[in-house]
Wavefront OBJ file of the C-alpha trace (Angstrom):
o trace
v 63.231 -51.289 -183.305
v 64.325 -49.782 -186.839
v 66.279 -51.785 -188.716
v 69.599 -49.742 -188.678
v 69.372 -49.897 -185.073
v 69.127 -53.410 -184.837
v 72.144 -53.767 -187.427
v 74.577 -51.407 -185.211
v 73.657 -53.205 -181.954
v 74.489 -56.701 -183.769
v 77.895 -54.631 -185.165
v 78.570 -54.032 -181.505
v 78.044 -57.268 -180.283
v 80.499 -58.534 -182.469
v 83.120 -56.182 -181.063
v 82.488 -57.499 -178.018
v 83.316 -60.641 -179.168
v 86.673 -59.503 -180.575
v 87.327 -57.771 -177.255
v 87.254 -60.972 -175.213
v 89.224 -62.649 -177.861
v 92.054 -60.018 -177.329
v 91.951 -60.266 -173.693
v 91.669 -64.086 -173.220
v 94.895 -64.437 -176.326
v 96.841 -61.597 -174.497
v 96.045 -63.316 -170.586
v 96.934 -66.232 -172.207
v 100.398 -65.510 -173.798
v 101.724 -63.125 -171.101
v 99.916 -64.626 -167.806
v 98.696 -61.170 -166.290
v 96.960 -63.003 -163.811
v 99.206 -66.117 -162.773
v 96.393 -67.896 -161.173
v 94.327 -67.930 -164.076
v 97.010 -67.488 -166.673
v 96.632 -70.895 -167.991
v 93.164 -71.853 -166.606
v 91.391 -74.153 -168.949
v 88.728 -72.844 -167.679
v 89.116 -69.220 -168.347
v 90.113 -69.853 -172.412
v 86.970 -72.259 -172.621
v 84.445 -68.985 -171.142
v 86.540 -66.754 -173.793
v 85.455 -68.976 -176.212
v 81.979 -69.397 -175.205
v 81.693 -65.823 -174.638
v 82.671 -65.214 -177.894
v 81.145 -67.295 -179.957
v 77.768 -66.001 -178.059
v 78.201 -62.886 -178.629
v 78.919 -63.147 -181.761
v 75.883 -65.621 -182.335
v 73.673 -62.718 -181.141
v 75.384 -60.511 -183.046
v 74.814 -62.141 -186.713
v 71.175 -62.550 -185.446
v 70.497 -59.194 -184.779
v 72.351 -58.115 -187.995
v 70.139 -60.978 -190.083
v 67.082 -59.526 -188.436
v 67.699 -55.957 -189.143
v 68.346 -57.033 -192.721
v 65.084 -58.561 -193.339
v 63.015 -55.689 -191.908
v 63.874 -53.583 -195.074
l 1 2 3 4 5 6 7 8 9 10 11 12 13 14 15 16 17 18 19 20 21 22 23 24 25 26 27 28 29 30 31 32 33 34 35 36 37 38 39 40 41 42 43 44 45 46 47 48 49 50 51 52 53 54 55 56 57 58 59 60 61 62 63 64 65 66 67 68
């Protein structure tokens, strides 16, 4: 892939990652869902969703970089 593809496909997995962050504060505060308002379960997948994408996001970035 060219590089400034691989660098706006890393971009957009990192707004992913800002998306889930959103929803799981927001769920959190205002308990949308009462069952899973205050899950532990549901704020630890946020976070592991979000630091993946966001893992996969600064690798794609790094590797568009370095194909200059």
């Amino acid at each position: 892939m060219k590089k400034e593809t691989l660098k706006e496909i890393g971009k957009g997995f990192i707004n992913i990652g800002n998306g889930v962050i959103i929803v799981t504060i927001i769920n959190g505060l205002f308990n949308f869902h009462t069952k899973i308002g205050n899950n532990p379960l549901s704020i630890i997948g946020g976070i592991i969703l979000t630091s993946t994408a966001y893992l996969v996001g600064m690798i794609l970035i790094n590797k568009g970089a370095n194909d200059e």
